[in-house]
MIFIFI-982532 format. One record per residue (C-alpha): residue in three letters; residue number from 1; x, y, z. Coordinates in Angstrom, 2 decimals. Layout:
// residues N
   r   k      xx      yy      zz
 ALA NUM       X       Y       Z
...
//
This chain:
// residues 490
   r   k      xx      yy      zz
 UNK   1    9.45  -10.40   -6.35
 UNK   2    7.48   -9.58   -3.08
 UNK   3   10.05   -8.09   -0.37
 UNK   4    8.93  -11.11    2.22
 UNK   5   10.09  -13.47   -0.26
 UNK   6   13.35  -11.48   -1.12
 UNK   7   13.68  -10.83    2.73
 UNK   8   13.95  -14.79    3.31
 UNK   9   17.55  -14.64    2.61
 UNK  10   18.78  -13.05    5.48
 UNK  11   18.33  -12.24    8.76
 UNK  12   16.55   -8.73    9.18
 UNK  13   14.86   -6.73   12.06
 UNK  14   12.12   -4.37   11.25
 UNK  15    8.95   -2.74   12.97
 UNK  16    6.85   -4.28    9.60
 UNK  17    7.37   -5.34    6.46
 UNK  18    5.16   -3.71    3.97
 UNK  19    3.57   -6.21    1.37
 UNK  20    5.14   -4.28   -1.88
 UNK  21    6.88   -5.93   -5.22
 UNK  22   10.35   -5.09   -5.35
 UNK  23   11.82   -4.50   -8.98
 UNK  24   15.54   -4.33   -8.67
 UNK  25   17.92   -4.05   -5.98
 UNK  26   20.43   -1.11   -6.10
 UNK  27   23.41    0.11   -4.17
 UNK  28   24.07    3.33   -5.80
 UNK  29   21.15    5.87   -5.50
 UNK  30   22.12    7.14   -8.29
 UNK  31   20.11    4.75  -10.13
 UNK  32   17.45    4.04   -7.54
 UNK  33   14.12    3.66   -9.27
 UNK  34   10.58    3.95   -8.46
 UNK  35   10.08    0.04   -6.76
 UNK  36   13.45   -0.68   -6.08
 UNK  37   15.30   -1.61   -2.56
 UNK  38   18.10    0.12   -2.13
 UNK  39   20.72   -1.34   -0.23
 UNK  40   23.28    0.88    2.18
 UNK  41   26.92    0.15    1.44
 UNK  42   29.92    1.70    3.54
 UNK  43   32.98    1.97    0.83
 UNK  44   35.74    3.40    0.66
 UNK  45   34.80    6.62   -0.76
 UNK  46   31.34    6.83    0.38
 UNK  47   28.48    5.37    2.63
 UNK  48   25.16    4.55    1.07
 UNK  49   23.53    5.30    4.09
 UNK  50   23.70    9.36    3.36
 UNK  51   22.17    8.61    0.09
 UNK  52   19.23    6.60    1.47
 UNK  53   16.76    9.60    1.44
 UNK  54   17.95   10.55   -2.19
 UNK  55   17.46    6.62   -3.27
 UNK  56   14.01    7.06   -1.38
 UNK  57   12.96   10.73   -3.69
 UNK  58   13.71    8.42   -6.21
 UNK  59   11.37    5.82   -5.41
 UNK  60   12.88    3.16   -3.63
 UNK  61    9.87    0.79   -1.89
 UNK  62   12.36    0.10    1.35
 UNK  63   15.62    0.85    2.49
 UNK  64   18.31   -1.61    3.99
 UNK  65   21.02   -0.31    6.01
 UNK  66   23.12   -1.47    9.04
 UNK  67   21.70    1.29   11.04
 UNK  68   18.33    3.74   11.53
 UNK  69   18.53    6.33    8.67
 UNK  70   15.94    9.17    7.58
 UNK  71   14.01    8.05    4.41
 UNK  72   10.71    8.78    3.47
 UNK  73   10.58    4.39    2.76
 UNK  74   10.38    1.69    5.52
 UNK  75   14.17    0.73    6.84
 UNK  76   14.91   -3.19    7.35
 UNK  77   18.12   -3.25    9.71
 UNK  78   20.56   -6.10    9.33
 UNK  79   23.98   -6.59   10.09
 UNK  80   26.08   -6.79    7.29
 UNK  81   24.51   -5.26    3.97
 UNK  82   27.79   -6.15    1.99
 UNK  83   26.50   -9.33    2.89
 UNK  84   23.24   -8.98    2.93
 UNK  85   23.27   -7.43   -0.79
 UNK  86   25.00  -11.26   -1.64
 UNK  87   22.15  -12.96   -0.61
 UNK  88   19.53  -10.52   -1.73
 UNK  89   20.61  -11.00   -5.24
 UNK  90   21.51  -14.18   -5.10
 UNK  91   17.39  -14.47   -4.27
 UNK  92   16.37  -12.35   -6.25
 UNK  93   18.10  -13.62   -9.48
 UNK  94   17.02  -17.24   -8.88
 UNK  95   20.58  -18.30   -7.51
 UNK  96   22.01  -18.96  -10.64
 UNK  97   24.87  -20.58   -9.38
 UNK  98   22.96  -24.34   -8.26
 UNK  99   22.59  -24.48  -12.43
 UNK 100   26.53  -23.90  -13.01
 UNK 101   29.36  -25.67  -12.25
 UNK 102   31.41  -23.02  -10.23
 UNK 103   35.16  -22.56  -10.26
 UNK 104   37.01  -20.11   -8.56
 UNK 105   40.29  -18.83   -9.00
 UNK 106   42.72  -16.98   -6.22
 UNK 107   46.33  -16.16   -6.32
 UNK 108   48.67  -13.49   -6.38
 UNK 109   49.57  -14.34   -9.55
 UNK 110   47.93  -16.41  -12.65
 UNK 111   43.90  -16.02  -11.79
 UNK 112   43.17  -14.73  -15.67
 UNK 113   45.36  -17.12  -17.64
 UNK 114   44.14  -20.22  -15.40
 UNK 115   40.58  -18.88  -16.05
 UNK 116   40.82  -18.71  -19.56
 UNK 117   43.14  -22.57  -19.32
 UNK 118   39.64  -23.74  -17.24
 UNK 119   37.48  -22.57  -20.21
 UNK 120   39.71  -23.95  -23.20
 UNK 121   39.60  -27.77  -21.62
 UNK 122   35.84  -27.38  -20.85
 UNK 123   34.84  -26.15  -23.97
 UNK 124   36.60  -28.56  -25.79
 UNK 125   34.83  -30.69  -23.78
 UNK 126   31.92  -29.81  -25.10
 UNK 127   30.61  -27.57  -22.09
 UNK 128   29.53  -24.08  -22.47
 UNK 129   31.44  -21.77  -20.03
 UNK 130   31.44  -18.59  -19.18
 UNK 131   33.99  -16.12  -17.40
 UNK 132   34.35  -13.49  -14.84
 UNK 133   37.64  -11.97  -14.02
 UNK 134   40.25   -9.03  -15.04
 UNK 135   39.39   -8.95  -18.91
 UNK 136   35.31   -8.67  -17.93
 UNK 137   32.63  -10.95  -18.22
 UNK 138   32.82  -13.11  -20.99
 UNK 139   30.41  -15.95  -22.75
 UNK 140   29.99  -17.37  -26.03
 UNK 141   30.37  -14.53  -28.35
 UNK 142   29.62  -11.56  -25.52
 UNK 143   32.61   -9.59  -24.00
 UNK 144   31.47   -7.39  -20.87
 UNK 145   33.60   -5.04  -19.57
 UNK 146   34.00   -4.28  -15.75
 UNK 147   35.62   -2.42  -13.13
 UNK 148   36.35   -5.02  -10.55
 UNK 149   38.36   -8.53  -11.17
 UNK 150   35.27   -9.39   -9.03
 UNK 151   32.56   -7.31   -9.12
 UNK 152   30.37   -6.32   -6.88
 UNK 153   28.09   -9.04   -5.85
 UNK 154   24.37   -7.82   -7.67
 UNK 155   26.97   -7.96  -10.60
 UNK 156   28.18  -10.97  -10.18
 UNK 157   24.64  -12.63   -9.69
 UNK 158   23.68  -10.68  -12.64
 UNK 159   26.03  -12.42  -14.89
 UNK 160   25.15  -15.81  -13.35
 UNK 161   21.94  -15.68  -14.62
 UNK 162   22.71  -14.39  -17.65
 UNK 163   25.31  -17.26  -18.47
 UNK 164   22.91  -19.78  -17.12
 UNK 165   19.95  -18.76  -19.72
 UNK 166   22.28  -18.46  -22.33
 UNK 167   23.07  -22.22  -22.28
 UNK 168   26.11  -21.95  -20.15
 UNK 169   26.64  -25.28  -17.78
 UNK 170   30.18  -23.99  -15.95
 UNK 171   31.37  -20.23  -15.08
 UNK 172   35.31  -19.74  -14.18
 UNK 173   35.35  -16.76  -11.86
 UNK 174   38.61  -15.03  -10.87
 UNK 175   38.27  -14.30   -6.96
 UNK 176   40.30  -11.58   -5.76
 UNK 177   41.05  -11.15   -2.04
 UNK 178   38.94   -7.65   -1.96
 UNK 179   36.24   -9.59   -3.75
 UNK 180   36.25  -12.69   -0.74
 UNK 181   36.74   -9.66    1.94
 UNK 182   33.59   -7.82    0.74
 UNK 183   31.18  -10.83    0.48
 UNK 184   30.97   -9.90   -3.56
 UNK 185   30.71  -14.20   -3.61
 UNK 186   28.30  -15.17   -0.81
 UNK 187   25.50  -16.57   -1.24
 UNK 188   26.65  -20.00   -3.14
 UNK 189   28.83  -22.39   -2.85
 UNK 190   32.04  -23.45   -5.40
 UNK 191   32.57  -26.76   -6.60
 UNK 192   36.26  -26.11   -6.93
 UNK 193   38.42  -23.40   -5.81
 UNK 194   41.94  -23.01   -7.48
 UNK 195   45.10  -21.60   -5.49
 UNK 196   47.68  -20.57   -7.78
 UNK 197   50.29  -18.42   -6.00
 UNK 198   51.10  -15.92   -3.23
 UNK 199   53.41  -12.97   -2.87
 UNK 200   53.18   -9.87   -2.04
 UNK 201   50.34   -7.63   -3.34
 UNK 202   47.43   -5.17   -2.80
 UNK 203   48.63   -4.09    0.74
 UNK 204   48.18   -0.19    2.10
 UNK 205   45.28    2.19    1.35
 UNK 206   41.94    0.76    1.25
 UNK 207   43.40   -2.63    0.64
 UNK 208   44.77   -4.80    3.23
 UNK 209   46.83   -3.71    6.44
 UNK 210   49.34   -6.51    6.11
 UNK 211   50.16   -9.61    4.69
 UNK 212   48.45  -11.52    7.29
 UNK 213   44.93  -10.07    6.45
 UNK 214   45.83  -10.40    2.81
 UNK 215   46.21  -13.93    3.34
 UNK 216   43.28  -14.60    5.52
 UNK 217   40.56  -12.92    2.87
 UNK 218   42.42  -15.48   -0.01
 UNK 219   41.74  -18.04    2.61
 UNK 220   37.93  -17.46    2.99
 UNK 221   37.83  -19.33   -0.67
 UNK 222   38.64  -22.47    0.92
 UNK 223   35.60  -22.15    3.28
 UNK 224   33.43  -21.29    0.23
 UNK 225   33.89  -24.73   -1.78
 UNK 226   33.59  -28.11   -2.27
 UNK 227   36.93  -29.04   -3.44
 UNK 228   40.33  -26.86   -3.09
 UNK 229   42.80  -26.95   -5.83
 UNK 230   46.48  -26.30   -4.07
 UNK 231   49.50  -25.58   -5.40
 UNK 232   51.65  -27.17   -2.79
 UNK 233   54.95  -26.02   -4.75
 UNK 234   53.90  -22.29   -2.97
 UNK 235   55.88  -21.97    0.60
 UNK 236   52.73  -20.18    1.72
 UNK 237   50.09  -22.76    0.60
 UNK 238   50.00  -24.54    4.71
 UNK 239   48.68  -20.74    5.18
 UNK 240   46.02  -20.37    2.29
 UNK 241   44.22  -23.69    3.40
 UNK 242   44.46  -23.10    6.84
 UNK 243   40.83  -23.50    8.49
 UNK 244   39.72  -25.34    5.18
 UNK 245   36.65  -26.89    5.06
 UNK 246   36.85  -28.41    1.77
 UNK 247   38.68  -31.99    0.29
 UNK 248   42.65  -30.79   -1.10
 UNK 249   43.78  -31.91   -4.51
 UNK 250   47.15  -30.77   -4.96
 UNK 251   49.55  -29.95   -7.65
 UNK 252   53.08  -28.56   -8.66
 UNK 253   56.59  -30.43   -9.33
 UNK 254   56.90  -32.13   -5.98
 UNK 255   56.36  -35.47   -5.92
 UNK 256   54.21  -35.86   -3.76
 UNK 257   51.45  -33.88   -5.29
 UNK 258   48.38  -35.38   -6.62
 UNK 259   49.12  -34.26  -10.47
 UNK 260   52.75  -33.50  -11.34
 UNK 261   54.20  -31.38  -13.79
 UNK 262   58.03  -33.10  -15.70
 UNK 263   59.68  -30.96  -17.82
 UNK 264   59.11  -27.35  -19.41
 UNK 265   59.99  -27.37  -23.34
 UNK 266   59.95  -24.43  -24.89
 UNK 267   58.20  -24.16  -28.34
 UNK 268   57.92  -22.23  -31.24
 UNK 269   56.82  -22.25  -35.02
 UNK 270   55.17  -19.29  -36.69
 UNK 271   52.10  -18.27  -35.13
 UNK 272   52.47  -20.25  -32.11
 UNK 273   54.52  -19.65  -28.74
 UNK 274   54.15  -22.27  -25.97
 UNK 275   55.73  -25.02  -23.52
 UNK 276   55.45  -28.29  -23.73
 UNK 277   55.00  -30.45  -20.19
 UNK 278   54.15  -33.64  -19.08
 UNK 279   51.66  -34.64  -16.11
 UNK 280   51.61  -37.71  -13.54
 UNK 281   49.90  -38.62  -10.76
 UNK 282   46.24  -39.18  -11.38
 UNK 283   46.19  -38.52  -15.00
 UNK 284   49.31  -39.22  -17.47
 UNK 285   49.85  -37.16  -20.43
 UNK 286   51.85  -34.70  -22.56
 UNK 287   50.37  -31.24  -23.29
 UNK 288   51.41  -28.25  -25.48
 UNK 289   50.79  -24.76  -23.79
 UNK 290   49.14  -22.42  -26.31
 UNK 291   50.58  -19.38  -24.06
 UNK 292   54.59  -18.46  -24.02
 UNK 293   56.71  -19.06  -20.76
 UNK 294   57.66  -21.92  -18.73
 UNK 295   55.51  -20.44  -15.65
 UNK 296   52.50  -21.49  -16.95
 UNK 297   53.50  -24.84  -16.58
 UNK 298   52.18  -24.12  -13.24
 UNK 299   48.72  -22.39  -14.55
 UNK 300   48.13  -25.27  -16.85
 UNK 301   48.55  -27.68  -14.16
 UNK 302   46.47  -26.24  -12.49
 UNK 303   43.60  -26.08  -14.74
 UNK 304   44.43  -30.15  -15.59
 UNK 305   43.42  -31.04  -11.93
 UNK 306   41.07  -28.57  -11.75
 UNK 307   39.32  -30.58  -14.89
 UNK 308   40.52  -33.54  -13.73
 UNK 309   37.88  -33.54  -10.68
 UNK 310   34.98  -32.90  -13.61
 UNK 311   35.95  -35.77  -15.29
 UNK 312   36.90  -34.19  -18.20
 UNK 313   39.37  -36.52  -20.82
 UNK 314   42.70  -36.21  -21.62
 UNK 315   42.23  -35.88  -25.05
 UNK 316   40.01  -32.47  -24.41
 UNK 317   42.70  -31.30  -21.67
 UNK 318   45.37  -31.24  -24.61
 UNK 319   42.68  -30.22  -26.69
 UNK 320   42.00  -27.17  -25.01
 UNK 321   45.72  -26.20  -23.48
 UNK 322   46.74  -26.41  -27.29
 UNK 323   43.74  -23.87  -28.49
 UNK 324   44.02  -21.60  -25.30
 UNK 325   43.80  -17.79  -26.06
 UNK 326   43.86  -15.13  -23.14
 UNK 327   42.66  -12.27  -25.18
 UNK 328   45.10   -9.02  -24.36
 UNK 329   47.96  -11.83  -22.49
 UNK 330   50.61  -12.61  -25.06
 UNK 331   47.74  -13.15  -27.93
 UNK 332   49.15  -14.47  -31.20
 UNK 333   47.44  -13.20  -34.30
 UNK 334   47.83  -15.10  -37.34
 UNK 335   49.42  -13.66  -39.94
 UNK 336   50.70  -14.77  -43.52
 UNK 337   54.25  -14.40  -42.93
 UNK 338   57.33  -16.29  -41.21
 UNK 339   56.84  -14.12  -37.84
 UNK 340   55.24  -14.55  -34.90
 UNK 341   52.89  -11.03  -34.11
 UNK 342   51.76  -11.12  -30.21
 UNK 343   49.03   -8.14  -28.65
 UNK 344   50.05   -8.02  -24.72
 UNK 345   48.22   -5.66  -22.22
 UNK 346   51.77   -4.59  -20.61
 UNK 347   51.58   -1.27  -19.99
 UNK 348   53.93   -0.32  -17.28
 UNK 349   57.85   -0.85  -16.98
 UNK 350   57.51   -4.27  -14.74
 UNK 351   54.49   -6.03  -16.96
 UNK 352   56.84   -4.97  -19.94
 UNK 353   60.19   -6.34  -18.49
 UNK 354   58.61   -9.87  -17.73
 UNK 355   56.66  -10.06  -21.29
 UNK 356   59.92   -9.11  -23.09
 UNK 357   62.30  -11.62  -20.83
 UNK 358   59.73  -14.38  -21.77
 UNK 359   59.76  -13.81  -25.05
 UNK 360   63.56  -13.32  -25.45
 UNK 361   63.80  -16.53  -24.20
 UNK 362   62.55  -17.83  -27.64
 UNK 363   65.51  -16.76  -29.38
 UNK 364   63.82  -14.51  -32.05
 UNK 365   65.76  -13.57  -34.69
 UNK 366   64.75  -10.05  -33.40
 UNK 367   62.54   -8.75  -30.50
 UNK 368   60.16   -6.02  -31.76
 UNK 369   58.07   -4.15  -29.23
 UNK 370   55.75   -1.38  -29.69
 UNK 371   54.08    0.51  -27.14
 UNK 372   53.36    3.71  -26.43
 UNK 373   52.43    5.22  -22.70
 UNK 374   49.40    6.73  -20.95
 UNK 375   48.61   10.26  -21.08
 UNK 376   47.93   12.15  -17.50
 UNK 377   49.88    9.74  -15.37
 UNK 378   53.01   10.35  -13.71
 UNK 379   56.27   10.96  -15.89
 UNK 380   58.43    8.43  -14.35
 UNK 381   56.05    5.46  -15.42
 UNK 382   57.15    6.13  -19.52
 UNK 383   61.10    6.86  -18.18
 UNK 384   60.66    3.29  -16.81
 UNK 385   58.84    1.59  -19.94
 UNK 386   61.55    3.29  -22.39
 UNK 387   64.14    2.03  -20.60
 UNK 388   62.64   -1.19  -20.22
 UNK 389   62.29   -1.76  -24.11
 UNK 390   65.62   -0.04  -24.69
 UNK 391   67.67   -2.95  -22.88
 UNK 392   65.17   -5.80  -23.54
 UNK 393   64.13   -5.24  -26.91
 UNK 394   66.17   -5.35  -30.37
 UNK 395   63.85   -2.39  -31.73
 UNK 396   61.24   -0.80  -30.14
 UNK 397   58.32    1.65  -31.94
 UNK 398   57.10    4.13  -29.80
 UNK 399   53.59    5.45  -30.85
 UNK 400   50.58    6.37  -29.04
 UNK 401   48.61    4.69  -26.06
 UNK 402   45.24    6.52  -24.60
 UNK 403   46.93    9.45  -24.75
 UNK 404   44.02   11.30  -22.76
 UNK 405   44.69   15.24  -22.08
 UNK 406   47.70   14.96  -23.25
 UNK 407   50.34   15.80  -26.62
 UNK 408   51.12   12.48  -27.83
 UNK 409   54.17   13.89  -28.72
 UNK 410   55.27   15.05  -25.65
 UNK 411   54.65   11.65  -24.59
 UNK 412   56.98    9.82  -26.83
 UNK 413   59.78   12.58  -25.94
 UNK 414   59.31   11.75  -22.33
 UNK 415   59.20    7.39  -23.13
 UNK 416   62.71    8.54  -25.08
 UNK 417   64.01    9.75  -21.92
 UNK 418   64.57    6.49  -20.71
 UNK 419   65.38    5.13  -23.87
 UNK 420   68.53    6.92  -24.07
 UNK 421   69.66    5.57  -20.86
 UNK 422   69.90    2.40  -23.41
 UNK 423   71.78    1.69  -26.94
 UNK 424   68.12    0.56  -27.83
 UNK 425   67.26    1.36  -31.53
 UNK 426   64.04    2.91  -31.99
 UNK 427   61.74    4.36  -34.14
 UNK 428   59.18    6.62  -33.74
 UNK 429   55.52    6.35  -35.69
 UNK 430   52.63    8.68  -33.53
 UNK 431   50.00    7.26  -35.14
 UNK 432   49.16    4.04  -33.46
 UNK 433   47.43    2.52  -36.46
 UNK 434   50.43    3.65  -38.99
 UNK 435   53.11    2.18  -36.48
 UNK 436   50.83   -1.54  -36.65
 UNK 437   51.42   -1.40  -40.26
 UNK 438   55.03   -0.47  -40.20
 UNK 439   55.97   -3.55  -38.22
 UNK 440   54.19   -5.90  -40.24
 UNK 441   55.41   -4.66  -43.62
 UNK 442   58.90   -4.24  -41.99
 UNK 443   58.61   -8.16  -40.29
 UNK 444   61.79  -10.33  -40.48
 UNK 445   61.56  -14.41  -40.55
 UNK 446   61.94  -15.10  -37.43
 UNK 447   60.88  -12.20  -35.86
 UNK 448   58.56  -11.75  -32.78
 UNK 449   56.83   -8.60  -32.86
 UNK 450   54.68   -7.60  -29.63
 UNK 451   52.32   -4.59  -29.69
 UNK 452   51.83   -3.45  -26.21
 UNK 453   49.38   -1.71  -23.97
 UNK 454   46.32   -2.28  -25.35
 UNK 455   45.47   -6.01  -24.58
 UNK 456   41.58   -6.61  -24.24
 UNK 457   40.86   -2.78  -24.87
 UNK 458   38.86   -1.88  -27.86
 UNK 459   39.15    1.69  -27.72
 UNK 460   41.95    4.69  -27.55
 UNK 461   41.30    8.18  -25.35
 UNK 462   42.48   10.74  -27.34
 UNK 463   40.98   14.64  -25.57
 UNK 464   38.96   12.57  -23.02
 UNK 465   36.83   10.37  -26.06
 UNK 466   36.73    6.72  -26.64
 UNK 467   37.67    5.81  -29.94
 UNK 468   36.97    2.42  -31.27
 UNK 469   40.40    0.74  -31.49
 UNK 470   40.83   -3.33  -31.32
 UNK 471   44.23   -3.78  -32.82
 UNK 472   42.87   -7.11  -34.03
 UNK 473   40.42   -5.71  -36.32
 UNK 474   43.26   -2.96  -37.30
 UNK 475   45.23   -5.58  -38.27
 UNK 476   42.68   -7.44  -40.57
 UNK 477   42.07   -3.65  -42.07
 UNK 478   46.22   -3.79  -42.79
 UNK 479   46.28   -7.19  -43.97
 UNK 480   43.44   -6.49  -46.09
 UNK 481   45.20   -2.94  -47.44
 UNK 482   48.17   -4.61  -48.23
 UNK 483   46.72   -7.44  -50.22
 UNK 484   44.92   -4.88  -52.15
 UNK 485   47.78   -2.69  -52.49
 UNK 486   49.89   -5.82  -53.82
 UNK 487   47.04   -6.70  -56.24
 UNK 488   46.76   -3.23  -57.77
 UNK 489   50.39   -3.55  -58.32
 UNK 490   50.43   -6.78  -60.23
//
């Protein structure tokens, strides 16, 4: 793309614009490459602009920065290059996002499992869609890991266009307050954006300040779209739309809302964990929640009126809320016996207490959890998460996690710590893999067994290496093992 044409998208001031091709745009000069324009960011850590005479050794056909800096390339000045790098790539990757449908998600609470709700209903809808949030980027078969639950905004175009020529006609996008404060979304326009909660969250350090500026930058979403999704349930919703420029659908148990949730039935059979609820207001129906806890009553409500403005059908909304799978949240794995086996990303003492009270609230015949804790992080975190399990579960397995740098075995002594602040029974299997077979073989009817701290990972850290690890392909390895083992024995 010629820079005049890329330069179109914002507002610039330079002495002259040389008449050069750029290749790529790039923020880190790291990987600045002969062609490229490489665009100054201030972060946290860091400001591009000392790196803009490395990114220019490298190569880079022009700089753009927010002030003069020495670089053997021409310098275009502009304002705001966090914003300017939004537009740039939203030019320079065709904007995507006019070929999507574009949903985004904010909340304290809720953004991933509403995502993933969004995508269930539209796909059994018969519309492609992908996802961008905490688990990665994710479409069709393709699972893209990521730093950010919004990435930076090259990224984010990136995957746009990617999802577009892969057939995609919708994208779900989790939109984090950092991620609205940073400009990682400029440069397009949502058809819907979703409010799902707001507490407290994400304030101090290089965060926000306060509450107030927390709330403002999950506010800017409601500038952004067409259509704002509100959970008017929320005592701070008034807040989150304030300044709005977008139509309000609302939601949540009040009556006045435009879809209303009645009713939060808990149910089980082997293999499946939901709620059942039923809506009102615009659309009328009863839905079964793939997804345990009566909170998500509120996540799946959302997602219905999100839907609900795309025309969608009931039949697809039940459709889809009865399929639903967040990989890593409370993930049910079918297996051949009269249990219920769950694979849960908790991995600290407060994820762990709320997975364990919603599941207890399924009366299992026992609660089985099995975690293990990180290695080189503080103590305190594993005296916490023993304890946690010790009250909450009816037998926990401690075994390993990404143990890192560290003894696994000193690890487990340390998670035991806080167990025996607890008449918790335990067991004790190091080997992650051997302590996934012991609680299937050992499985109760009736049981729930939860393995967590894994979630969407595929790998463990043992002595600083990545080791493949996705529990759900260990488990297909044990089912398979066992079958074997059962056949040799007949």
């Amino acid at each position: 793309m010629k820079l005049k044409e890329l330069l179109s998208a914002i507002e610039y001031r330079a002495e002259n614009v040389p008449d050069v091709e750029i290749c790529d745009l790039v923020y880190d000069s790291r990987k600045a490459v002969p062609g490229c324009a490489f665009v100054c960011l201030r972060g946290a850590n860091a400001d591009g602009h000392r790196y803009a005479a490395m990114a220019a050794e490298k190569g880079a056909a022009v700089i753009i920065a927010e002030e003069p800096v020495e670089a053997a390339a021409p310098v275009i000045l502009t304002d705001n290059t966090r914003r300017a790098l939004a537009l740039l790539s939203a030019e320079f990757f065709g904007h995507p996002a006019n070929a999507l449908t574009m949903i985004g998600i904010t909340g304290t609470k809720g953004k991933t499992t509403t995502a993933f709700m969004v995508r269930a209903i539209l796909e059994a809808a018969g519309r492609k869609t992908g996802v961008i949030g905490t688990i990665g980027v994710l479409y069709g078969d393709r699972l893209i890991q990521t730093d950010n639950t919004t990435p930076e905004s090259y990224e984010v175009q990136k995957y746009l266009r990617e999802m577009a020529d892969s057939g995609c006609d919708a994208c779900v996008m989790e939109v984090s307050s950092i991620g609205l404060r940073d400009h990682r979304v400029a440069g397009f326009t949502f058809d819907l954006g979703l409010f799902t909660n707001f507490s407290e969250d994400h304030i101090g350090g290089v965060e926000h300040k306060d509450m107030a500026e927390y709330m403002a930058c999950k506010s800017l979403l409601f500038r952004m779209c067409r259509t704002g999704v509100i959970n008017i349930d929320d005592p701070n919703w008034e807040g989150i739309v304030e300044g709005h420029t977008c139509a309000l659908v609302t939601y949540g148990y009040d009556e006045t809302a435009d879809f209303v949730a009645h009713g939060a039935e808990l149910v089980t059979t082997p293999n499946f964990l939901g709620v059942r609820f039923s809506v009102t207001g615009r659309r009328s129906f009863t839905a079964d929640v793939a997804i345990p806890g009566r909170f998500n009553v509120y996540n799946a409500l959302c997602a219905v009126a999100a839907c609900s403005r795309l025309d969608v059908p009931d039949a697809a909304m039940q459709a889809g809320l009865r399929a639903v799978k967040v990989k890593g949240r409370m993930e049910p794995v079918e297996m051949p016996g009269d249990f219920t086996l769950l694979i849960d990303y908790a991995h600290n003492a407060v994820s762990m207490e709320s997975m364990l009270k919603t599941l207890r609230a399924y009366n299992p015949k026992r609660l089985v959890c099995m975690f293990g804790a990180g290695g080189n992080r503080p103590k305190v975190r594993r005296f916490e998460m023993g304890e946690a399990s010790g009250r909450l579960a009816d037998l926990s397995v401690i075994t390993a996690d990404n143990s890192r740098f560290e003894n696994v075995l000193d690890i487990i002594e340390d998670i035991k710590v806080g167990m025996h602040k607890t008449d918790g029974k335990y067991v004790t299997i190091p080997d992650r893999r051997e302590a996934i077979r012991w609680c299937i073989e050992n499985a109760q009817p009736g049981d729930i067994i939860v393995l967590a701290g894994k979630g969407h990972e595929d790998y463990q850290e043992i002595e600083g290496v990545k080791h493949p690890f996705d529990e759900r392909v260990v488990i297909r390895e044990i089912l398979a093992s066992l079958k074997t083992e059962k056949n040799s024995a007949e």
